[in-house]
PDB file with one MODEL, atoms N, CA, C and O in Angstrom:
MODEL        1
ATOM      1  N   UNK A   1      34.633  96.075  42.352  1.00  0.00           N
ATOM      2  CA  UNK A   1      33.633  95.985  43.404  1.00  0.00           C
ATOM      3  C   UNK A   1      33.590  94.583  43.991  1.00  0.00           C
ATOM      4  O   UNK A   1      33.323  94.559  45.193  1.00  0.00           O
ATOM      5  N   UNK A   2      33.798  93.400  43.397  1.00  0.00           N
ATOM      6  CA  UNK A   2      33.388  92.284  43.799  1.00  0.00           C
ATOM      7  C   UNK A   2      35.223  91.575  44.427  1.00  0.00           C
ATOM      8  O   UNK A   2      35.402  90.427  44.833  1.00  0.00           O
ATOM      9  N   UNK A   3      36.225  92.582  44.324  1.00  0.00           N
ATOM     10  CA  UNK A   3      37.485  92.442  45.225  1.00  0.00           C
ATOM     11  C   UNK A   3      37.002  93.060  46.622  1.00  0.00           C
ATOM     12  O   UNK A   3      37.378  92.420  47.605  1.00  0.00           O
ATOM     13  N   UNK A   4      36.197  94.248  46.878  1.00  0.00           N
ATOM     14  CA  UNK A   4      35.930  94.882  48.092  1.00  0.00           C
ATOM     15  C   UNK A   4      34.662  93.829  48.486  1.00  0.00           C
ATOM     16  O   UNK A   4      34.280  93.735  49.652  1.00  0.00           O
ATOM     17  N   UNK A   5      34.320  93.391  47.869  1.00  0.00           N
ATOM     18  CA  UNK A   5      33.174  92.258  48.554  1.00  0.00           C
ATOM     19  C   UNK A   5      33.544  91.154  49.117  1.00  0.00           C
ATOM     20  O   UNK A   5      33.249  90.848  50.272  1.00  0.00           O
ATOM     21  N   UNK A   6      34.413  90.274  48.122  1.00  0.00           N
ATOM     22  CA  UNK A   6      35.590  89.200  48.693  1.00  0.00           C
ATOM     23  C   UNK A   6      36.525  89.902  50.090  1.00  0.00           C
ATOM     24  O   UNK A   6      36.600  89.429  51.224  1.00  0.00           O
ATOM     25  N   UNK A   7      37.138  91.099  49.588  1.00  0.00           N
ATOM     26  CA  UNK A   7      37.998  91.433  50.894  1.00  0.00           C
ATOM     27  C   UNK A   7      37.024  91.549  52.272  1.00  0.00           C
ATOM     28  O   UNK A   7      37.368  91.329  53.434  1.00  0.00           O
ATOM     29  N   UNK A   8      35.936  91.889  51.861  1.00  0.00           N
ATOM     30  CA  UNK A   8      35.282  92.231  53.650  1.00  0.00           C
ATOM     31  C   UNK A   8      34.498  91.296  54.225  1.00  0.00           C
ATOM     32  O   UNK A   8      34.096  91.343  55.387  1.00  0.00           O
ATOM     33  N   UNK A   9      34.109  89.837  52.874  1.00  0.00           N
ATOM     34  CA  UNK A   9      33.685  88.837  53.231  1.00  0.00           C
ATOM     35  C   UNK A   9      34.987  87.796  54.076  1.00  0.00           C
ATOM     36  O   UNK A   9      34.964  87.142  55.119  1.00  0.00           O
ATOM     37  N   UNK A  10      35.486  87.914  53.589  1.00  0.00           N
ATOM     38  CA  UNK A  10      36.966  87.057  53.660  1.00  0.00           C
ATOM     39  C   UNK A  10      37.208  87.574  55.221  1.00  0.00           C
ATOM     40  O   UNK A  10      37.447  86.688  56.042  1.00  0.00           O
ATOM     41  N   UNK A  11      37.153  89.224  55.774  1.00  0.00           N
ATOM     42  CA  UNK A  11      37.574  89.473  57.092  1.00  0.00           C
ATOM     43  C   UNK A  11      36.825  88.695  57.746  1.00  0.00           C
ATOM     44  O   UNK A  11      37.209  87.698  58.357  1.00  0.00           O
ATOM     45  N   UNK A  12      35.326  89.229  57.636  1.00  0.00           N
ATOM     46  CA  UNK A  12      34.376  88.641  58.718  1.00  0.00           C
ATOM     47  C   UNK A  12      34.732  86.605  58.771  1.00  0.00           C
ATOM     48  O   UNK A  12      35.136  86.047  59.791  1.00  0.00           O
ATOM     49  N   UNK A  13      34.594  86.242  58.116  1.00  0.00           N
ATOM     50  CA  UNK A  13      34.795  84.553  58.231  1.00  0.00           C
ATOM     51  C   UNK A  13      36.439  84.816  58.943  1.00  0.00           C
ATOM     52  O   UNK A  13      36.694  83.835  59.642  1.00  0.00           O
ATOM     53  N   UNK A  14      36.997  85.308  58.953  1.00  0.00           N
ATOM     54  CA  UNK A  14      38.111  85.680  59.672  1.00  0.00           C
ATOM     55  C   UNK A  14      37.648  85.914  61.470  1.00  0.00           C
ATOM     56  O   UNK A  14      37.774  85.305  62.532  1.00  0.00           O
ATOM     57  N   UNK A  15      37.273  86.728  61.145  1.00  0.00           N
ATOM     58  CA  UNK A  15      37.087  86.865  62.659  1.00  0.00           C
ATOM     59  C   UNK A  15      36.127  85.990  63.380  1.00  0.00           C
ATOM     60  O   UNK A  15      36.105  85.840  64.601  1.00  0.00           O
ATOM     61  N   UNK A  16      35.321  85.414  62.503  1.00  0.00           N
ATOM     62  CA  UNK A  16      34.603  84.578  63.212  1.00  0.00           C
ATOM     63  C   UNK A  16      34.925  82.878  63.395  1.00  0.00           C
ATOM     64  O   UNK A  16      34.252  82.128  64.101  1.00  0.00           O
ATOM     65  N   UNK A  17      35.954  82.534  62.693  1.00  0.00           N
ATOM     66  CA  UNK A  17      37.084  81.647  63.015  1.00  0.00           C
ATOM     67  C   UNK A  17      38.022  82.012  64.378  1.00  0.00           C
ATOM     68  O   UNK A  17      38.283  81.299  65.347  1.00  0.00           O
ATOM     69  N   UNK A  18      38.289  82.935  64.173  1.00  0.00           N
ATOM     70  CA  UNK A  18      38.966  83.119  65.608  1.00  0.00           C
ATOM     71  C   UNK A  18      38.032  83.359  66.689  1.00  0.00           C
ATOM     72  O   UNK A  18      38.430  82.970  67.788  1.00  0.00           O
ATOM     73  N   UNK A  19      37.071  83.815  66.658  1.00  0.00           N
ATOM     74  CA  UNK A  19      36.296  83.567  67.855  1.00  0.00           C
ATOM     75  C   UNK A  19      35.743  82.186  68.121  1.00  0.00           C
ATOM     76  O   UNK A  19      35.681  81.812  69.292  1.00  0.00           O
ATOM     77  N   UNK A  20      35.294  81.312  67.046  1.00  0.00           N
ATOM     78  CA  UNK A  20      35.205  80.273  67.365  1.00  0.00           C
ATOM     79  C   UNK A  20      36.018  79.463  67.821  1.00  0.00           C
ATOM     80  O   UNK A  20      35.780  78.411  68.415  1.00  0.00           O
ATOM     81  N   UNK A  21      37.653  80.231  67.384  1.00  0.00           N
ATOM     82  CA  UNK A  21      38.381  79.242  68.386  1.00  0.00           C
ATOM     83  C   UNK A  21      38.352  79.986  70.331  1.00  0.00           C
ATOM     84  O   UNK A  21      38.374  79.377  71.400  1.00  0.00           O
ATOM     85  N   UNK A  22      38.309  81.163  70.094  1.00  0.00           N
ATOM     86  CA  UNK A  22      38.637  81.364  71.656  1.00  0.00           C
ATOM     87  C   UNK A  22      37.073  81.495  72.254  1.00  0.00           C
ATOM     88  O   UNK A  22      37.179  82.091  73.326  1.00  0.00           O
ATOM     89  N   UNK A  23      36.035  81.261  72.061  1.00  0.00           N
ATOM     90  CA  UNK A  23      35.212  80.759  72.760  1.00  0.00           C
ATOM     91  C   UNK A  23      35.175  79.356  73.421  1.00  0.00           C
ATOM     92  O   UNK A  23      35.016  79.342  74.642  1.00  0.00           O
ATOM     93  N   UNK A  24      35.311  78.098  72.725  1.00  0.00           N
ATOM     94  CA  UNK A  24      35.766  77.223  73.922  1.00  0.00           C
ATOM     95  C   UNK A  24      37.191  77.119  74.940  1.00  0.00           C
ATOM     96  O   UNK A  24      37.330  76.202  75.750  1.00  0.00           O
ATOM     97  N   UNK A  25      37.816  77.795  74.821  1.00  0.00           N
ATOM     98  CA  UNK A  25      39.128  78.590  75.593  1.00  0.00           C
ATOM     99  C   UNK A  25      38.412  79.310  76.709  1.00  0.00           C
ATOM    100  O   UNK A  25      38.402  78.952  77.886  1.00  0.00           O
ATOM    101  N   UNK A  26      37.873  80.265  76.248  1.00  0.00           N
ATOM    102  CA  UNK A  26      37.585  80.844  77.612  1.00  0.00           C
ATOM    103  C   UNK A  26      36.378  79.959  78.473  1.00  0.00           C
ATOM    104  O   UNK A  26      36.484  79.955  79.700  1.00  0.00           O
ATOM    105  N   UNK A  27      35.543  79.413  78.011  1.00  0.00           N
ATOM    106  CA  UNK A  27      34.974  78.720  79.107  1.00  0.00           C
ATOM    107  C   UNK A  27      35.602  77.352  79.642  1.00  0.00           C
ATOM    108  O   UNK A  27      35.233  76.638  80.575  1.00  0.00           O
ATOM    109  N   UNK A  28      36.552  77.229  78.851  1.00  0.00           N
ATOM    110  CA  UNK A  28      37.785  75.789  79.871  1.00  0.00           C
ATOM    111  C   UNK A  28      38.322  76.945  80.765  1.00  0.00           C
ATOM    112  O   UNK A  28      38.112  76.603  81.929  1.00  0.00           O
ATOM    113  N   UNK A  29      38.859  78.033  80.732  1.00  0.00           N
ATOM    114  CA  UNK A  29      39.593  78.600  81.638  1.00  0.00           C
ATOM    115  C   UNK A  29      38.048  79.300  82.893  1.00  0.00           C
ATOM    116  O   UNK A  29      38.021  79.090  84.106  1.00  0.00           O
ATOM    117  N   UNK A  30      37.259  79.887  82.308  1.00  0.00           N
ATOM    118  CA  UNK A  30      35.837  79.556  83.625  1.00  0.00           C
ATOM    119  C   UNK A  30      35.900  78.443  84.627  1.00  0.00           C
ATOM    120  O   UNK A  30      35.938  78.325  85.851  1.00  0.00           O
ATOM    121  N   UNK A  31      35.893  77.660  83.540  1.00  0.00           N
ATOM    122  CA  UNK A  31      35.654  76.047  84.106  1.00  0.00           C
ATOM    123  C   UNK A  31      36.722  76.178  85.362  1.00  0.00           C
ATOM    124  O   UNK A  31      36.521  76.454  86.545  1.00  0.00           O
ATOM    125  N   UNK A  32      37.760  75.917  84.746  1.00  0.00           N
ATOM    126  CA  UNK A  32      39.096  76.083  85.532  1.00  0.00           C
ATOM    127  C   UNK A  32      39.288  76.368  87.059  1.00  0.00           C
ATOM    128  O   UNK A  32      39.393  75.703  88.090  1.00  0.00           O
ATOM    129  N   UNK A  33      39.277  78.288  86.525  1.00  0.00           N
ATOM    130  CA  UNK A  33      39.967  79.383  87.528  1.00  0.00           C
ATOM    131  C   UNK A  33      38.502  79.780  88.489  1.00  0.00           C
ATOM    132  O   UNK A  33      38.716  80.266  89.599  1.00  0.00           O
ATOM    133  N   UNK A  34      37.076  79.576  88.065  1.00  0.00           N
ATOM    134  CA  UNK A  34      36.173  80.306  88.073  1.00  0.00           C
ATOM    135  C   UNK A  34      35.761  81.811  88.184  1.00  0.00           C
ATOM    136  O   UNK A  34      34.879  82.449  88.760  1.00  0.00           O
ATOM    137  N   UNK A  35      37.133  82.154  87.110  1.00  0.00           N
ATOM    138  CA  UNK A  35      36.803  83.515  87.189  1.00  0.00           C
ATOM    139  C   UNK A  35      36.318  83.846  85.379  1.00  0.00           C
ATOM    140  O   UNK A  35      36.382  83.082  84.416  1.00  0.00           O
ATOM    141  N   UNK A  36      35.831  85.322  85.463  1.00  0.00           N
ATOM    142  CA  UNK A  36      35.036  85.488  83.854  1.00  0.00           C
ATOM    143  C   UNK A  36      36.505  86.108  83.192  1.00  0.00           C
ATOM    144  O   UNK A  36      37.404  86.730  83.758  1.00  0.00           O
ATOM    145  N   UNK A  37      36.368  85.671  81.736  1.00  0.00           N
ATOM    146  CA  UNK A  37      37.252  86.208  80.818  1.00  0.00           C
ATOM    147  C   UNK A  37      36.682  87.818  80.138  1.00  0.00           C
ATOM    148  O   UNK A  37      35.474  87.955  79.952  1.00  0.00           O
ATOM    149  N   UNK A  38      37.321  88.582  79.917  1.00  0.00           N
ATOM    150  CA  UNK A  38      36.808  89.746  79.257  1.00  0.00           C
ATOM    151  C   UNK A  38      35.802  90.329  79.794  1.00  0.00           C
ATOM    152  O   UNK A  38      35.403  91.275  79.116  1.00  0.00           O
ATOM    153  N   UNK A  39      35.173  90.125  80.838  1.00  0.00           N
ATOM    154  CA  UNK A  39      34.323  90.449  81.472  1.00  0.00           C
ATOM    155  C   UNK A  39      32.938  89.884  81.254  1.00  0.00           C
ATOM    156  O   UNK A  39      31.943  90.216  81.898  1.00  0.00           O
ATOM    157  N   UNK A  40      32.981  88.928  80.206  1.00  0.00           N
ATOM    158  CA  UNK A  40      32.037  88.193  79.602  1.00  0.00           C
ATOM    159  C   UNK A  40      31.553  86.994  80.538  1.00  0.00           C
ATOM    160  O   UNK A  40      32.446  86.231  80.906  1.00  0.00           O
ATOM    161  N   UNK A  41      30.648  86.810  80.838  1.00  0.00           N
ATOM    162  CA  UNK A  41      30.275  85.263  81.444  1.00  0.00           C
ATOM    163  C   UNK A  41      30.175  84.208  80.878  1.00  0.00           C
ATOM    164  O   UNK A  41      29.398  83.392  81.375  1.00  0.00           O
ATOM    165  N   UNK A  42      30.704  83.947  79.998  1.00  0.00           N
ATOM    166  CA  UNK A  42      30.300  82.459  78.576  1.00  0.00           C
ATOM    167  C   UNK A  42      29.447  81.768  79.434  1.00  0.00           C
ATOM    168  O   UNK A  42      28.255  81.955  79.189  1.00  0.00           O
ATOM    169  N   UNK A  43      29.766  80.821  80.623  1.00  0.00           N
ATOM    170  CA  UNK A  43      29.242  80.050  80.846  1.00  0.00           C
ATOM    171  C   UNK A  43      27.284  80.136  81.255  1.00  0.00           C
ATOM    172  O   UNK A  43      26.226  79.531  81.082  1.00  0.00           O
ATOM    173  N   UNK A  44      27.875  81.344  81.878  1.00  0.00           N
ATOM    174  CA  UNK A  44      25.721  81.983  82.308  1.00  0.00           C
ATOM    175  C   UNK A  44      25.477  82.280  81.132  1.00  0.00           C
ATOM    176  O   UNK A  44      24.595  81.603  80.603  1.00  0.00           O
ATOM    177  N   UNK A  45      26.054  83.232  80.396  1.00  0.00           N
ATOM    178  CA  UNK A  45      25.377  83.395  78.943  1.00  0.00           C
ATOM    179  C   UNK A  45      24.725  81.811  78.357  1.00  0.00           C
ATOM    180  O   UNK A  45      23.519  81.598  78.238  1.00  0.00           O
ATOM    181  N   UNK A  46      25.676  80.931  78.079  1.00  0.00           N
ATOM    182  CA  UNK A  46      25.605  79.691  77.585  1.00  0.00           C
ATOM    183  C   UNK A  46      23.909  79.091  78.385  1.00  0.00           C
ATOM    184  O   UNK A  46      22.988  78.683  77.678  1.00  0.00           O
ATOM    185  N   UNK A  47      23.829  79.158  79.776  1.00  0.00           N
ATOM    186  CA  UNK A  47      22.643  78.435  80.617  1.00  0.00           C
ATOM    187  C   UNK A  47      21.578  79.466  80.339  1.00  0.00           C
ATOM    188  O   UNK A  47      20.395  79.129  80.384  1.00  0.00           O
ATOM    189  N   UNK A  48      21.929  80.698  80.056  1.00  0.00           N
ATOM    190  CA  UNK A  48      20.467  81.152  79.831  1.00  0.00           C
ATOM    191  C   UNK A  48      19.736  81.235  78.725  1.00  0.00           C
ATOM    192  O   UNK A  48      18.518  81.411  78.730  1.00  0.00           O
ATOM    193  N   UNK A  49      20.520  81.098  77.598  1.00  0.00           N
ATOM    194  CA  UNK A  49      20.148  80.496  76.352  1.00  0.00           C
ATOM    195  C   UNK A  49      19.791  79.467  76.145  1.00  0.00           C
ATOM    196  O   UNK A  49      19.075  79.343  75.151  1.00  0.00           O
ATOM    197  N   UNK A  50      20.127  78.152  77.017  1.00  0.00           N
ATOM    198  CA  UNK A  50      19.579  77.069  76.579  1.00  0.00           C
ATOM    199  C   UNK A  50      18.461  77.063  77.535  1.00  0.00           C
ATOM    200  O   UNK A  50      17.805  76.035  77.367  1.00  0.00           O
ATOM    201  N   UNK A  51      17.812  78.074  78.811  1.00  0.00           N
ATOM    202  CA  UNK A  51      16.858  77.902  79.704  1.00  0.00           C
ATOM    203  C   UNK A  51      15.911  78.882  78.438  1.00  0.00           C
ATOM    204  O   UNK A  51      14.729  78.539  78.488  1.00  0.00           O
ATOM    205  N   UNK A  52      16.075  79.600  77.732  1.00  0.00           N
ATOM    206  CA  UNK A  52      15.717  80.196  76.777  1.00  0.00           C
ATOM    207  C   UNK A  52      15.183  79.732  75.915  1.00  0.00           C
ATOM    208  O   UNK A  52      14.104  80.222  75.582  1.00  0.00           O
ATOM    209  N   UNK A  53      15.796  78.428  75.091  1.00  0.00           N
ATOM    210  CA  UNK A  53      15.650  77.656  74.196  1.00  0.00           C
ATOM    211  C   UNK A  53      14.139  76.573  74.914  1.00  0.00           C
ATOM    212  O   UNK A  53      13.060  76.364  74.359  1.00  0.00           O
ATOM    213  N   UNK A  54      14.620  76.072  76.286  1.00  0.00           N
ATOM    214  CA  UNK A  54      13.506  75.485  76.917  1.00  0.00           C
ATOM    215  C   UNK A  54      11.962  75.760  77.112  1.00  0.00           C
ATOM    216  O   UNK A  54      10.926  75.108  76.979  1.00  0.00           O
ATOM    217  N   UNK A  55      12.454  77.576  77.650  1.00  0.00           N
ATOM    218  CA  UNK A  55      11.284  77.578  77.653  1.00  0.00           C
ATOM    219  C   UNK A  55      10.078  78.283  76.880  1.00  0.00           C
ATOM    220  O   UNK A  55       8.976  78.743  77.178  1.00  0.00           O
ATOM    221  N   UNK A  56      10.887  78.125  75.691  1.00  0.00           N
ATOM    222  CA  UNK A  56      10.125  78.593  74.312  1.00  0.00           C
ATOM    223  C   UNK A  56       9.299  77.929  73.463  1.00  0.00           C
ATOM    224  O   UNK A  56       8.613  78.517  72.628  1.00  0.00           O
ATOM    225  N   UNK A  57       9.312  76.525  73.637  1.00  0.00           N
ATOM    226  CA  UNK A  57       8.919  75.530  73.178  1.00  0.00           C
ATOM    227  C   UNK A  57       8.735  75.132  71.635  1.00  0.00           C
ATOM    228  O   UNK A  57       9.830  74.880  71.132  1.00  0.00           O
ATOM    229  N   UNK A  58       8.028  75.047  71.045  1.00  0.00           N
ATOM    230  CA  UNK A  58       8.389  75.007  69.378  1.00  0.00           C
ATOM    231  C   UNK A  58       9.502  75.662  68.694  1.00  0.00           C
ATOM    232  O   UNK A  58      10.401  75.029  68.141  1.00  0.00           O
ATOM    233  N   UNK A  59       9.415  77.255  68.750  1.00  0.00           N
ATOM    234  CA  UNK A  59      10.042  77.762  68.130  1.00  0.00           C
ATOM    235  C   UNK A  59      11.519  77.914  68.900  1.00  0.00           C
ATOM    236  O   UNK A  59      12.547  78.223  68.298  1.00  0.00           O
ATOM    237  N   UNK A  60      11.434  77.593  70.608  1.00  0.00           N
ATOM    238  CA  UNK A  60      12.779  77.406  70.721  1.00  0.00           C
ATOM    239  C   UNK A  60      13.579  76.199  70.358  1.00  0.00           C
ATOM    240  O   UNK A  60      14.775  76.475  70.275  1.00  0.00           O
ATOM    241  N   UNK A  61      13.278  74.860  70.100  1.00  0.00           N
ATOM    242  CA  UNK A  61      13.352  74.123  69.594  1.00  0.00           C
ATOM    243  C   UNK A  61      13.892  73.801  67.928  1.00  0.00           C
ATOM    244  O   UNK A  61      14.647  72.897  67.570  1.00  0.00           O
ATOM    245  N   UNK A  62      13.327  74.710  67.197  1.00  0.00           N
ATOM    246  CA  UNK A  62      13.573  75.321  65.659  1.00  0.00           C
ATOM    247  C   UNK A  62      14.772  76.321  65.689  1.00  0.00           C
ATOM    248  O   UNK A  62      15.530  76.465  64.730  1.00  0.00           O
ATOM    249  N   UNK A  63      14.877  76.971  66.817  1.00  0.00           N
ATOM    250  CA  UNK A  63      15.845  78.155  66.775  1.00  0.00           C
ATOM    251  C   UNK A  63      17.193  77.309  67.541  1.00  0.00           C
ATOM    252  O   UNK A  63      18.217  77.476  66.879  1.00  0.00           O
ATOM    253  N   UNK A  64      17.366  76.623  68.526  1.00  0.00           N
ATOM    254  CA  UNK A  64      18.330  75.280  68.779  1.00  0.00           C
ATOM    255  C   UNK A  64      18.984  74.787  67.572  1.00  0.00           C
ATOM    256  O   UNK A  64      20.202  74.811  67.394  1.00  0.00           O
ATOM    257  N   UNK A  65      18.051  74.304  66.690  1.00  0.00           N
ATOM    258  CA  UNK A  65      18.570  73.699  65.795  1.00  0.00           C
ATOM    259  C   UNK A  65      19.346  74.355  64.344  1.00  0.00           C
ATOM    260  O   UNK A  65      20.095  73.774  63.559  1.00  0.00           O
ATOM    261  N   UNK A  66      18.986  75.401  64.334  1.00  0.00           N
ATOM    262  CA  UNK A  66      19.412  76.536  63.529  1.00  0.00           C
ATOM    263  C   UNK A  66      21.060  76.647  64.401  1.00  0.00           C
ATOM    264  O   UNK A  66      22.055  76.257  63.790  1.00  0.00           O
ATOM    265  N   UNK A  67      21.168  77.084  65.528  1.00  0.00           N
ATOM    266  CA  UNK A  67      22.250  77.361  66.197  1.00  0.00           C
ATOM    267  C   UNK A  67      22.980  75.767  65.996  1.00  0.00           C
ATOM    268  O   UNK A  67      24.169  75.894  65.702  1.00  0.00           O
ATOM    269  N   UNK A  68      22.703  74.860  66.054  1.00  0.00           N
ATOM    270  CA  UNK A  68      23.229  73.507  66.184  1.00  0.00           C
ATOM    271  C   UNK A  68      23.694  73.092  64.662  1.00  0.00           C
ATOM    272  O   UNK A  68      24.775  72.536  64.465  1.00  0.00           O
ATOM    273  N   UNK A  69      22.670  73.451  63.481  1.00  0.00           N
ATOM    274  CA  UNK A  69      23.486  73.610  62.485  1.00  0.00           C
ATOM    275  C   UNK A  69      24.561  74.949  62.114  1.00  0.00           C
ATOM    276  O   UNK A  69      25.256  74.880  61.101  1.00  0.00           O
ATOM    277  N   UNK A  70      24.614  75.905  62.832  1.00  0.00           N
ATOM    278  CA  UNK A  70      25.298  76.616  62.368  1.00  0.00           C
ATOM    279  C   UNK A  70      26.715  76.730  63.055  1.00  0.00           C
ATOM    280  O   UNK A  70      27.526  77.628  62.828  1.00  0.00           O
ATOM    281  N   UNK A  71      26.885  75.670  63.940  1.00  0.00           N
ATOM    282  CA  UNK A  71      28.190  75.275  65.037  1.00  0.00           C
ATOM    283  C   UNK A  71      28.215  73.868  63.942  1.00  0.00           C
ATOM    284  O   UNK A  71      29.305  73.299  64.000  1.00  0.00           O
ATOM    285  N   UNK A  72      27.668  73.507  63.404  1.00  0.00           N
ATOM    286  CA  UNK A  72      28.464  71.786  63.086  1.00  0.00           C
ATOM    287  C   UNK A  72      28.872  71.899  61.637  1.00  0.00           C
ATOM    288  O   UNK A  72      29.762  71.221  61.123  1.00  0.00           O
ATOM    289  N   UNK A  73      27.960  73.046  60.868  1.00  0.00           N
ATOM    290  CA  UNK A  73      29.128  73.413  59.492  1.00  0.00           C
ATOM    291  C   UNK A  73      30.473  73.719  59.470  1.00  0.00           C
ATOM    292  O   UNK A  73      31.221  73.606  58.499  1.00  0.00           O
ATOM    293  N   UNK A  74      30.827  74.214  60.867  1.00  0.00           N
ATOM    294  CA  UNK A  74      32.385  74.202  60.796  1.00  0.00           C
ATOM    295  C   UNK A  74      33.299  72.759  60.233  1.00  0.00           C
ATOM    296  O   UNK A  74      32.868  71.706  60.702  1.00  0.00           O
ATOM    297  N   UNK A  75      34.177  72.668  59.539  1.00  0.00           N
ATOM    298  CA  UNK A  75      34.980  71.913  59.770  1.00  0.00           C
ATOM    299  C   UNK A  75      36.017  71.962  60.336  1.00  0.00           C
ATOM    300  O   UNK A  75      36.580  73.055  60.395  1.00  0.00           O
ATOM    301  N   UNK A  76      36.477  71.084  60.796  1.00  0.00           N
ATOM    302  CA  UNK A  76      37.568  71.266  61.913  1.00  0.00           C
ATOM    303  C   UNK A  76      39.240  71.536  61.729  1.00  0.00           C
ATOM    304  O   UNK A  76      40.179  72.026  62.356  1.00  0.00           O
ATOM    305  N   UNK A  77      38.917  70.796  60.276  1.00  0.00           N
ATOM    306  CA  UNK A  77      40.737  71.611  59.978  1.00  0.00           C
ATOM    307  C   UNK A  77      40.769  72.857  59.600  1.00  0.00           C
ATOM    308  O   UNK A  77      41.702  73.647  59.743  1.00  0.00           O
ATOM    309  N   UNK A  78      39.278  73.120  58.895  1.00  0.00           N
ATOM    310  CA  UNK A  78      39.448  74.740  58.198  1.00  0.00           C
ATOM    311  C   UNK A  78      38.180  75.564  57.995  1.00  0.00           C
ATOM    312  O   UNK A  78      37.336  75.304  57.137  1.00  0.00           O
ATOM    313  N   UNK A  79      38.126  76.427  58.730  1.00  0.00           N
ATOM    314  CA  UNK A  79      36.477  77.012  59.120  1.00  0.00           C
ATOM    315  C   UNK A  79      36.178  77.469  57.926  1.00  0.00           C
ATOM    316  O   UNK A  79      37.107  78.149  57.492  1.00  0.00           O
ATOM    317  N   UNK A  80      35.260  77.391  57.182  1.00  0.00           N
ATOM    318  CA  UNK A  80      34.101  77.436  56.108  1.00  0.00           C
ATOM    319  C   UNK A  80      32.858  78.277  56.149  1.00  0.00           C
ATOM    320  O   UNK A  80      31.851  78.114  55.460  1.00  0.00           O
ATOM    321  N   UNK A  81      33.118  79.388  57.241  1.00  0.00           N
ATOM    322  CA  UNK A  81      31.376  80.058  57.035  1.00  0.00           C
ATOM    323  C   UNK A  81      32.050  80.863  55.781  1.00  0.00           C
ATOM    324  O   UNK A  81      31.362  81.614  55.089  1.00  0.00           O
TER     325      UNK A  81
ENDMDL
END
């Protein structure tokens, strides 16, 4: 049981390494081309979350920082969630 726990823990930190890498990819190529990747908007997504974060005040502030630690536990040679 605790091999099927490792194996499906092990995917997810998998996939979420690779999205962390192609999320700043696709908004350099936004940036870029100004067109959307996948049909996704990163970049509006990105502004309405932080107009989100603004205008929530305490608890958006607490919830920022939750997101801000949970982007800077990465390390950069080798993702760790």
């Amino acid at each position: 049981m605790e091999k099927v726990i490792n194996y499906i823990t092990g995917f997810f930190k998998g996939l979420v390494c690779i999205m962390m890498a192609i999320i700043p990819v696709t908004i350099l190529w936004t940036l870029l081309t100004g067109e959307v990747v996948f049909g996704i908007d990163f970049i509006g997504n990105l502004m309405a979350m932080i107009t989100a974060f603004g205008s929530a005040g305490f608890v958006g502030l607490i919830t920022l920082l939750f997101v801000v630690y949970f982007f800077m536990c990465c390390d950069n040679s080798k993702c760790k969630y």
